[in-house]
SEGU-322849 format. One record per residue: x, y, z of N, C-alpha, C in turn; residue in three letters. Coordinates in Angstrom, 3 decimals. Example, Ala and Ser with C-alpha at 12.3 -4.5 7.8 and 13.67 -1.06 7.14 Angstrom:
BEGIN
n_c1=13.190&n_c2=-5.690&n_c3=7.800&ca_c1=12.300&ca_c2=-4.500&ca_c3=7.800&c_c1=13.200&c_c2=-3.300&c_c3=7.800&code=ala
n_c1=12.850&n_c2=-2.250&n_c3=7.080&ca_c1=13.670&ca_c2=-1.060&ca_c3=7.140&c_c1=12.900&c_c2=0.030&c_c3=7.870&code=ser
***
This chain:
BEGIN
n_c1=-23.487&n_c2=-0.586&n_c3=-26.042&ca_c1=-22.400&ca_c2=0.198&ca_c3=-26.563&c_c1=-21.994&c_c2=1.304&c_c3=-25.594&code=unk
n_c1=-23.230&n_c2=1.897&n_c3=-24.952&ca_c1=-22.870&ca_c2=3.021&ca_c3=-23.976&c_c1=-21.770&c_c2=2.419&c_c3=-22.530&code=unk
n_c1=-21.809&n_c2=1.106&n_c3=-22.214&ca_c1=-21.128&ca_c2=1.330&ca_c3=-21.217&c_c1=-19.871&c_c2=0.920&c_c3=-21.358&code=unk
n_c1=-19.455&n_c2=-0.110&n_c3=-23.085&ca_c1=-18.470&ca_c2=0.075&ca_c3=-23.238&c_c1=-17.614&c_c2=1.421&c_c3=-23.406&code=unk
n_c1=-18.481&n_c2=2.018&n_c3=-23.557&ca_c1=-17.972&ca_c2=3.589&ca_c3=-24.065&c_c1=-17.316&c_c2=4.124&c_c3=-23.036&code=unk
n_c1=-18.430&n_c2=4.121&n_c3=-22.052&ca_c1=-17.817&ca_c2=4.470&ca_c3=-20.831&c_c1=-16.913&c_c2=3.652&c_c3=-19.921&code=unk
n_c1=-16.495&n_c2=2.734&n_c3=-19.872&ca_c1=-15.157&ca_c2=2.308&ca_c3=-19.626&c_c1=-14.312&c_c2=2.449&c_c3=-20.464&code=unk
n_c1=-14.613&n_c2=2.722&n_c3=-21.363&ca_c1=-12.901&ca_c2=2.911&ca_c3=-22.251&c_c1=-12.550&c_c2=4.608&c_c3=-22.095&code=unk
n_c1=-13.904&n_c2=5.682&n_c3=-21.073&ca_c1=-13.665&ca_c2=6.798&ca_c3=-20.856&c_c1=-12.897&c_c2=6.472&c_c3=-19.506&code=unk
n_c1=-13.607&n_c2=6.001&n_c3=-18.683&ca_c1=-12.234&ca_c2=5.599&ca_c3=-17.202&c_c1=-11.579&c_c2=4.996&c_c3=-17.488&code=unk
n_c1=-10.857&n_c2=4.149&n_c3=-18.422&ca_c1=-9.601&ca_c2=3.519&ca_c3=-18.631&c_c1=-8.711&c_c2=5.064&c_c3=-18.948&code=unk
n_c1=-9.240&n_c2=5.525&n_c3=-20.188&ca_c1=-8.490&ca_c2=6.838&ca_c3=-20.279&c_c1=-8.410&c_c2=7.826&c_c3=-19.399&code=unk
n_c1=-9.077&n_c2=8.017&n_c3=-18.449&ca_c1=-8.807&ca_c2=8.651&ca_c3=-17.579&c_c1=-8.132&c_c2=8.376&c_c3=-16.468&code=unk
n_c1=-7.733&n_c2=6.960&n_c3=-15.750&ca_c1=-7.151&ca_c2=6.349&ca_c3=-15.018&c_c1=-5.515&c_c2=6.045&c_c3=-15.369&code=unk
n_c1=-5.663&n_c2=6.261&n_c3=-16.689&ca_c1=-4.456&ca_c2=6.162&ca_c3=-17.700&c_c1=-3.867&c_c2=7.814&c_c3=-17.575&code=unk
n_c1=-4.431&n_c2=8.642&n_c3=-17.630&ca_c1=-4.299&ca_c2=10.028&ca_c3=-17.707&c_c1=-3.757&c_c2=10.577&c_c3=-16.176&code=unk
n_c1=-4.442&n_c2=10.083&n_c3=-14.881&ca_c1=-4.295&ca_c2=9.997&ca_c3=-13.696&c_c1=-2.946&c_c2=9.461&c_c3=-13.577&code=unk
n_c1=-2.345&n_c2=8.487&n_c3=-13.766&ca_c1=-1.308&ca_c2=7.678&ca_c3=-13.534&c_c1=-0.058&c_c2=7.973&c_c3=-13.837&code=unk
n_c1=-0.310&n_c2=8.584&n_c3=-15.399&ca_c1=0.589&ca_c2=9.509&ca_c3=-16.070&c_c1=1.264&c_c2=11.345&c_c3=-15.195&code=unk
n_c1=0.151&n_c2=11.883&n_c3=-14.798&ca_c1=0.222&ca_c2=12.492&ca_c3=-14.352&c_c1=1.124&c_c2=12.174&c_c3=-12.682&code=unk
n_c1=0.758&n_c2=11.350&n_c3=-12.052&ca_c1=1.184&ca_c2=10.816&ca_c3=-10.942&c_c1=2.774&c_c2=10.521&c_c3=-11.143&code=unk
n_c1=2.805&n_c2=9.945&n_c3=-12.000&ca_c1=4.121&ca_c2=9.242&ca_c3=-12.534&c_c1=5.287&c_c2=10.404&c_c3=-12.536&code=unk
n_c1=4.537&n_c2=11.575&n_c3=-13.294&ca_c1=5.433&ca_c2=12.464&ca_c3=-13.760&c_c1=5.585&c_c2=13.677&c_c3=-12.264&code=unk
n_c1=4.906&n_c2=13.035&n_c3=-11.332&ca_c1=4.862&ca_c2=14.130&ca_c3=-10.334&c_c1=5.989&c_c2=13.458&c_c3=-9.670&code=unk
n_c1=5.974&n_c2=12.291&n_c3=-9.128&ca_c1=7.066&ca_c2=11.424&ca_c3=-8.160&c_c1=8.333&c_c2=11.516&c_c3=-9.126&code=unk
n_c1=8.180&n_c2=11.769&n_c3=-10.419&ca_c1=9.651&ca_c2=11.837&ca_c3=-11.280&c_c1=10.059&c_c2=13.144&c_c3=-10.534&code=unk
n_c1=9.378&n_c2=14.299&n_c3=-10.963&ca_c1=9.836&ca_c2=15.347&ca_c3=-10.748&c_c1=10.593&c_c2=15.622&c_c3=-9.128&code=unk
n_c1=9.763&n_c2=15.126&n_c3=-8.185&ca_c1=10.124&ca_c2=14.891&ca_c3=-6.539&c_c1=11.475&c_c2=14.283&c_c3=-6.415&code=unk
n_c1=11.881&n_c2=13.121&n_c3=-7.600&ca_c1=13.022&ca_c2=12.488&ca_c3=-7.262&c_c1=14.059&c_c2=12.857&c_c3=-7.747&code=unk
n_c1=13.330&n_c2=13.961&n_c3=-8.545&ca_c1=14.876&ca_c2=14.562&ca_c3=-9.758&c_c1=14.992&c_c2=15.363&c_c3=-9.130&code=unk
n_c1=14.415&n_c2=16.141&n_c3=-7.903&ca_c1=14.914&ca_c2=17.317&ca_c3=-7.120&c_c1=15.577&c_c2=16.735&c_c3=-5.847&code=unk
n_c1=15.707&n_c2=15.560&n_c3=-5.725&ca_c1=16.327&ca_c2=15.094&ca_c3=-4.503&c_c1=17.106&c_c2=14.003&c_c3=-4.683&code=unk
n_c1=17.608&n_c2=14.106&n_c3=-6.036&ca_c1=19.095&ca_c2=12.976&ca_c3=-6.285&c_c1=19.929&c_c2=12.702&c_c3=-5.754&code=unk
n_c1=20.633&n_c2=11.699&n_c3=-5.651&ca_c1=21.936&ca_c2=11.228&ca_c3=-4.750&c_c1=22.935&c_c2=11.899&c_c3=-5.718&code=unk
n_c1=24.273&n_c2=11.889&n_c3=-5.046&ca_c1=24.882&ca_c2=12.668&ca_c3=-5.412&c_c1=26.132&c_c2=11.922&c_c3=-6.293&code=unk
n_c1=27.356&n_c2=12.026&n_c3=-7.078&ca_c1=27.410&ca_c2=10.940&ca_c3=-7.971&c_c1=28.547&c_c2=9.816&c_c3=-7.068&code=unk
n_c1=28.697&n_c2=9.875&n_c3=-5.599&ca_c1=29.334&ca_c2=8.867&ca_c3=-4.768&c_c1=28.126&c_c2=8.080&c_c3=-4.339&code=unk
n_c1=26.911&n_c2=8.467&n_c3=-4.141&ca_c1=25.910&ca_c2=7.862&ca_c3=-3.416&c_c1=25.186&c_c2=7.385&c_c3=-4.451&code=unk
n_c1=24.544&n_c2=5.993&n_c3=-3.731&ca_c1=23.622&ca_c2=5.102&ca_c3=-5.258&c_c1=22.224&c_c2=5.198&c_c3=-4.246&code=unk
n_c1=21.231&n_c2=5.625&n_c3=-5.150&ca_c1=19.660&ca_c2=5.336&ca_c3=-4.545&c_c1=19.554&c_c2=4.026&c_c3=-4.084&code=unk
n_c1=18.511&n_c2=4.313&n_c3=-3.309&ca_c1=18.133&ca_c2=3.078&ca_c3=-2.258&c_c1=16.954&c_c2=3.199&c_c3=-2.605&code=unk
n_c1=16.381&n_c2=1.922&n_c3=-3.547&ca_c1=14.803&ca_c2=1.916&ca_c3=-4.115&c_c1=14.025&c_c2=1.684&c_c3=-2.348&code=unk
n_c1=14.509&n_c2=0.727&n_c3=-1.616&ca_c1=13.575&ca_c2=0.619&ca_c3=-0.451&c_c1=13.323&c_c2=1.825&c_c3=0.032&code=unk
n_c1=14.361&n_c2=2.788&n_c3=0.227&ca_c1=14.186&ca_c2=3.815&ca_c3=1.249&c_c1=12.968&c_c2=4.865&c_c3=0.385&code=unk
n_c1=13.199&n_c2=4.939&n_c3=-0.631&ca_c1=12.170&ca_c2=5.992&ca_c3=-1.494&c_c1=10.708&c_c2=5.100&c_c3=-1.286&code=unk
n_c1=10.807&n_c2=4.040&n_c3=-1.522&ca_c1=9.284&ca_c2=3.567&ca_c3=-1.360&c_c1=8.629&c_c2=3.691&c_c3=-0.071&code=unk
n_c1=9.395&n_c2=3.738&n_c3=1.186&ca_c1=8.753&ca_c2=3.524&ca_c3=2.284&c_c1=9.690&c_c2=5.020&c_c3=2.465&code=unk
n_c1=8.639&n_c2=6.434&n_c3=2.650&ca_c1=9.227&ca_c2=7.550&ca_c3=2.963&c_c1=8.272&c_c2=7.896&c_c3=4.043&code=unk
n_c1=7.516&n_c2=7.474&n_c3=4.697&ca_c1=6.812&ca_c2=7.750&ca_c3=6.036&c_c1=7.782&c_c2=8.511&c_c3=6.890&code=unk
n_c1=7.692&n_c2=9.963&n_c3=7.711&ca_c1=8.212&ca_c2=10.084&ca_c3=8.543&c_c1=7.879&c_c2=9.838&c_c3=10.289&code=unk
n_c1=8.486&n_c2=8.956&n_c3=10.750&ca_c1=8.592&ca_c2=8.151&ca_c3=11.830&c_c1=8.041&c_c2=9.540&c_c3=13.042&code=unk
n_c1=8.514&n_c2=10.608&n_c3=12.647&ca_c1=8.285&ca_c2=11.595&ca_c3=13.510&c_c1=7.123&c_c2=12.218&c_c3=13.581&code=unk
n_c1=6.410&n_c2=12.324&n_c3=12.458&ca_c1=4.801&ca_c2=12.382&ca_c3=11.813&c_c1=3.966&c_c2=11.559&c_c3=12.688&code=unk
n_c1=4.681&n_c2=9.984&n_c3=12.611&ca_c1=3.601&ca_c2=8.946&ca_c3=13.127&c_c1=3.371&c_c2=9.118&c_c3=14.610&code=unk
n_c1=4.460&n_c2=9.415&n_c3=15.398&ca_c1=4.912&ca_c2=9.559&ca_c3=16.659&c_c1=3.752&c_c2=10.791&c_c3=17.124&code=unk
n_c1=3.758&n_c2=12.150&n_c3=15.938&ca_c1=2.845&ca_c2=12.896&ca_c3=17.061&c_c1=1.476&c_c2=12.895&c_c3=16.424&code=unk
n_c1=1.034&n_c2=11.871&n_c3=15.457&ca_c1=-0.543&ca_c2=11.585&ca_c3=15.512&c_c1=-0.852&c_c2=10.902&c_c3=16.523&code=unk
n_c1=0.273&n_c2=9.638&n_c3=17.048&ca_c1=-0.244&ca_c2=8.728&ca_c3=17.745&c_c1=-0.017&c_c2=9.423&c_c3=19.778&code=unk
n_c1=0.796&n_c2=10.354&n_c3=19.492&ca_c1=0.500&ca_c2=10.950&ca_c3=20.660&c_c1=-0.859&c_c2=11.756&c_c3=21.135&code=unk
n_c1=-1.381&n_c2=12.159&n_c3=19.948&ca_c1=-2.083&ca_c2=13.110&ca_c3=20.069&c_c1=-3.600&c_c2=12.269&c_c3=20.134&code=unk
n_c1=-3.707&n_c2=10.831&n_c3=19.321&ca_c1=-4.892&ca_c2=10.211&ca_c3=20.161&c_c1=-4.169&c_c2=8.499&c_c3=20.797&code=unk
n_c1=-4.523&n_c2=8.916&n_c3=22.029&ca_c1=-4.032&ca_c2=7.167&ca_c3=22.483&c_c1=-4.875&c_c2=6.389&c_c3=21.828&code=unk
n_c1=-6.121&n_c2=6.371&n_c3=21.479&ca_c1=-6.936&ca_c2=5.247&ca_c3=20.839&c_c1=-6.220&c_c2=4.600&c_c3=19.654&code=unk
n_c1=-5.666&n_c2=6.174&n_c3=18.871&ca_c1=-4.928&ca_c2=5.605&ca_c3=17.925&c_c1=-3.581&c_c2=4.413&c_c3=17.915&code=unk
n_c1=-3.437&n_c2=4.989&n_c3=19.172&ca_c1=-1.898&ca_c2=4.475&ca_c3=20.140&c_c1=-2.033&c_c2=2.891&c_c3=19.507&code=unk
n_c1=-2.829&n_c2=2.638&n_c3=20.356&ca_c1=-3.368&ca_c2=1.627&ca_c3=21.414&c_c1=-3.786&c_c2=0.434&c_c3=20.055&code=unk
n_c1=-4.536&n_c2=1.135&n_c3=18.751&ca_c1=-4.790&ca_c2=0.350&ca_c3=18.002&c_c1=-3.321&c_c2=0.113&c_c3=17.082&code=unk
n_c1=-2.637&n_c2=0.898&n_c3=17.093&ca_c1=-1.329&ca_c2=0.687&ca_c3=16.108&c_c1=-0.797&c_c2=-0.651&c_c3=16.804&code=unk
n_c1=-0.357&n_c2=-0.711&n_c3=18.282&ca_c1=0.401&ca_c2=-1.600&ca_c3=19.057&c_c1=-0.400&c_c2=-3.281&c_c3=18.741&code=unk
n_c1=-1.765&n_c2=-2.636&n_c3=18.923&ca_c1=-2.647&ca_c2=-3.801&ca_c3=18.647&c_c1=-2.583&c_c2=-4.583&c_c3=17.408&code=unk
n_c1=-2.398&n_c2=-3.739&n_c3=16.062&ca_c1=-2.159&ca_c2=-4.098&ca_c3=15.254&c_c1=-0.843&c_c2=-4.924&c_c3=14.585&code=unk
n_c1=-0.254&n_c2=-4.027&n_c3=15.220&ca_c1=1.187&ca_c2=-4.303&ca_c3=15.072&c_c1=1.692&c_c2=-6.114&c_c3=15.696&code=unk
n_c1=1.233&n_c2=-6.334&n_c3=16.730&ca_c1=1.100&ca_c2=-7.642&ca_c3=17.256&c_c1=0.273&c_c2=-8.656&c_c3=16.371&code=unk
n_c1=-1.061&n_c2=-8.106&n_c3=16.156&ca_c1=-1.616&ca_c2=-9.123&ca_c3=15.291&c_c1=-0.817&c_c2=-9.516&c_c3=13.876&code=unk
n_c1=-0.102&n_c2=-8.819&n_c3=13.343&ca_c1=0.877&ca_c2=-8.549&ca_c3=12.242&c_c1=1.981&c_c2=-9.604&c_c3=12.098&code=unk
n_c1=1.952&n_c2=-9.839&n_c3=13.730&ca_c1=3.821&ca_c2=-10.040&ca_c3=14.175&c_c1=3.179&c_c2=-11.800&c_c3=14.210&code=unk
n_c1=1.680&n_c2=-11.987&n_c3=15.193&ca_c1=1.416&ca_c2=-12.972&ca_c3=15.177&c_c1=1.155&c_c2=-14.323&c_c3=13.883&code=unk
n_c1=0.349&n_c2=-13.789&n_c3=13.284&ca_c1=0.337&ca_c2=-13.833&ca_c3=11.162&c_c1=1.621&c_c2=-14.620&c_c3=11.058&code=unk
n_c1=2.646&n_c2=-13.649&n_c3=10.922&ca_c1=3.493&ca_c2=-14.175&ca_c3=10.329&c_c1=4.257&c_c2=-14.806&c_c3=11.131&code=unk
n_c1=4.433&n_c2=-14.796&n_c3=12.220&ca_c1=4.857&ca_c2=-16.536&ca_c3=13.104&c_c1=4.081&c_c2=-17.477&c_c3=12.685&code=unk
n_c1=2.776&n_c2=-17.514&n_c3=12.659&ca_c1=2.032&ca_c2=-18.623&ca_c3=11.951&c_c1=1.841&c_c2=-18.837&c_c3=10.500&code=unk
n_c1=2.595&n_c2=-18.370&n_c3=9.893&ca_c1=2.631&ca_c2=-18.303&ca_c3=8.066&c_c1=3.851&c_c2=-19.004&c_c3=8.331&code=unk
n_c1=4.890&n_c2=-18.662&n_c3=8.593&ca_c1=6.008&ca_c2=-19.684&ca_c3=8.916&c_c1=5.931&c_c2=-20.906&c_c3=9.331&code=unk
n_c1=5.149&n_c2=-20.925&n_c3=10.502&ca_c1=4.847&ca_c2=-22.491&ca_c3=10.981&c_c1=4.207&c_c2=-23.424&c_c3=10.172&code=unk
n_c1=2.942&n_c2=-22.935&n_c3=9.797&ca_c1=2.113&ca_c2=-23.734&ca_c3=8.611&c_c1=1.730&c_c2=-22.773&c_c3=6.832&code=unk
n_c1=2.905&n_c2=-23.174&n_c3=6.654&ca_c1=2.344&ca_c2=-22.320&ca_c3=5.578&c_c1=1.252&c_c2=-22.644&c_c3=4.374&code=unk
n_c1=1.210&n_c2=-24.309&n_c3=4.314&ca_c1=0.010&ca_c2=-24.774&ca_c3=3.351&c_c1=-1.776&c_c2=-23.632&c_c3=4.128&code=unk
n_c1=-1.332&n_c2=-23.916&n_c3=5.411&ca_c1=-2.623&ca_c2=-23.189&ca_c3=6.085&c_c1=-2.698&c_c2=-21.732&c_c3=5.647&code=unk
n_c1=-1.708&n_c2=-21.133&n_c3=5.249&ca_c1=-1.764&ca_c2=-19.607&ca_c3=5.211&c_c1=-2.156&c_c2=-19.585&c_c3=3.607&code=unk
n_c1=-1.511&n_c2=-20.402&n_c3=3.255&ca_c1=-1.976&ca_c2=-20.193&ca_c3=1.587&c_c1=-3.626&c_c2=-20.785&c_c3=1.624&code=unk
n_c1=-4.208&n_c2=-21.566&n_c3=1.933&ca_c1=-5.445&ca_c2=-21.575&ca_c3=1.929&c_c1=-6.264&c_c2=-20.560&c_c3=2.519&code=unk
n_c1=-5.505&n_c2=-20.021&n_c3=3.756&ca_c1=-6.506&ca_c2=-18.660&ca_c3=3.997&c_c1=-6.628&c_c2=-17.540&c_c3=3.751&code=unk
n_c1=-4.860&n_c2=-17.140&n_c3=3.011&ca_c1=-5.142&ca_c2=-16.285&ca_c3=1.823&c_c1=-6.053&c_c2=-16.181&c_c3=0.830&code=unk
n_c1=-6.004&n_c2=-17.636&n_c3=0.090&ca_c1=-7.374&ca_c2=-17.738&ca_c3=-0.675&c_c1=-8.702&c_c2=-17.518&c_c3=-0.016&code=unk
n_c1=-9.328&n_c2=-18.363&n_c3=0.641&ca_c1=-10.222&ca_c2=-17.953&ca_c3=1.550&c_c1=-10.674&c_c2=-16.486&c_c3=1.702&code=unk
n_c1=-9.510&n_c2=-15.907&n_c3=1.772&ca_c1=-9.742&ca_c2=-14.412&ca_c3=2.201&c_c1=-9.833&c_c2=-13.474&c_c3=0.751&code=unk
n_c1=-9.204&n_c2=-14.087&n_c3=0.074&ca_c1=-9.220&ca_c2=-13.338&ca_c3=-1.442&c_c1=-10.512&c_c2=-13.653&c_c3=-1.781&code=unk
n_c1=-10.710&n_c2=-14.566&n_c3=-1.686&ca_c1=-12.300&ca_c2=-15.377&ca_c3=-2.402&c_c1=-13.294&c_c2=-14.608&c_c3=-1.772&code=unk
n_c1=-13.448&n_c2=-14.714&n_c3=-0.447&ca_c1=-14.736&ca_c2=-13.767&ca_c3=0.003&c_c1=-14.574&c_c2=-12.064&c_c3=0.049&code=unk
n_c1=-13.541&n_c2=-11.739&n_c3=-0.068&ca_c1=-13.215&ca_c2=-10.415&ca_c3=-0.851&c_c1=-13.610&c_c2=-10.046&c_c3=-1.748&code=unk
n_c1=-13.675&n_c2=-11.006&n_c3=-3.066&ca_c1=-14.036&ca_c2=-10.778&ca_c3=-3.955&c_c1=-15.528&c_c2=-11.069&c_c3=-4.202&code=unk
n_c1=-16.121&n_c2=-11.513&n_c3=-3.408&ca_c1=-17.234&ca_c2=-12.098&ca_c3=-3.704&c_c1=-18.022&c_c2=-10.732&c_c3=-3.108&code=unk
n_c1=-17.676&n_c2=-9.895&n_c3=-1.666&ca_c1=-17.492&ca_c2=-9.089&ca_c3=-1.286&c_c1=-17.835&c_c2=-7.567&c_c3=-2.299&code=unk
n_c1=-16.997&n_c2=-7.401&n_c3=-3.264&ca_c1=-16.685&ca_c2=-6.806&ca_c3=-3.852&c_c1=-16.913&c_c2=-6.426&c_c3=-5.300&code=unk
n_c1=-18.122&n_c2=-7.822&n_c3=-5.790&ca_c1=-18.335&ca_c2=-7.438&ca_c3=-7.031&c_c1=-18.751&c_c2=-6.364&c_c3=-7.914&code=unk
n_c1=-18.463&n_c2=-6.331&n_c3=-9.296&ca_c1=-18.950&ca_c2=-5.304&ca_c3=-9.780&c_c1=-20.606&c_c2=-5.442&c_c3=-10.251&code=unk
n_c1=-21.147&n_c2=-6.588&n_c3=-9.704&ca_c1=-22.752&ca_c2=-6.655&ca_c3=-10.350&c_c1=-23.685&c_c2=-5.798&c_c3=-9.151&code=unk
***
């Protein structure tokens, strides 16, 4: 009984978290409305990274540099090959979900 208990205390609290979250990004977007000629752009609000931010972390360590570019290629490579074979990508998605999860249990 105790540990149902206690998940239905982190459900409520994760529930409580979310709520709170929710009502914080409301408030952020109600102070920065389009104006009534301009229509929101859901992409642009979701991806609000500033490009200029990234520019002087990654100046400030080349390692970091060096792994973004790196990454960024392996990224680019993926998905040339998800295109080419995609039955293959869907199996190694799974693959990869599967030992993730196996990875990851809660026992």
């Amino acid at each position: 009984m105790t540990r149902s208990q206690s998940e239905m205390d982190d459900l409520k609290n994760l529930q409580r978290e979310a709520a709170e979250l929710r009502e914080k990004r409301k408030r952020t977007r109600s102070s920065s409305k389009p104006g009534k000629d301009e229509t929101p752009d859901p992409e642009a609000e979701a991806d609000e990274s500033d490009p200029a931010d990234e520019g002087e972390l990654l100046e400030k360590d080349p390692e970091a540099a060096g792994l973004a570019v790196h990454l960024d290629s392996v990224i680019h490579e993926l998905e040339t090959l998800a295109r080419k074979h995609p039955s293959l990508a869907l199996v190694s998605a799974f693959t990869a979900g599967f030992f993730a999860g196996k990875l990851f249990t809660r026992r």
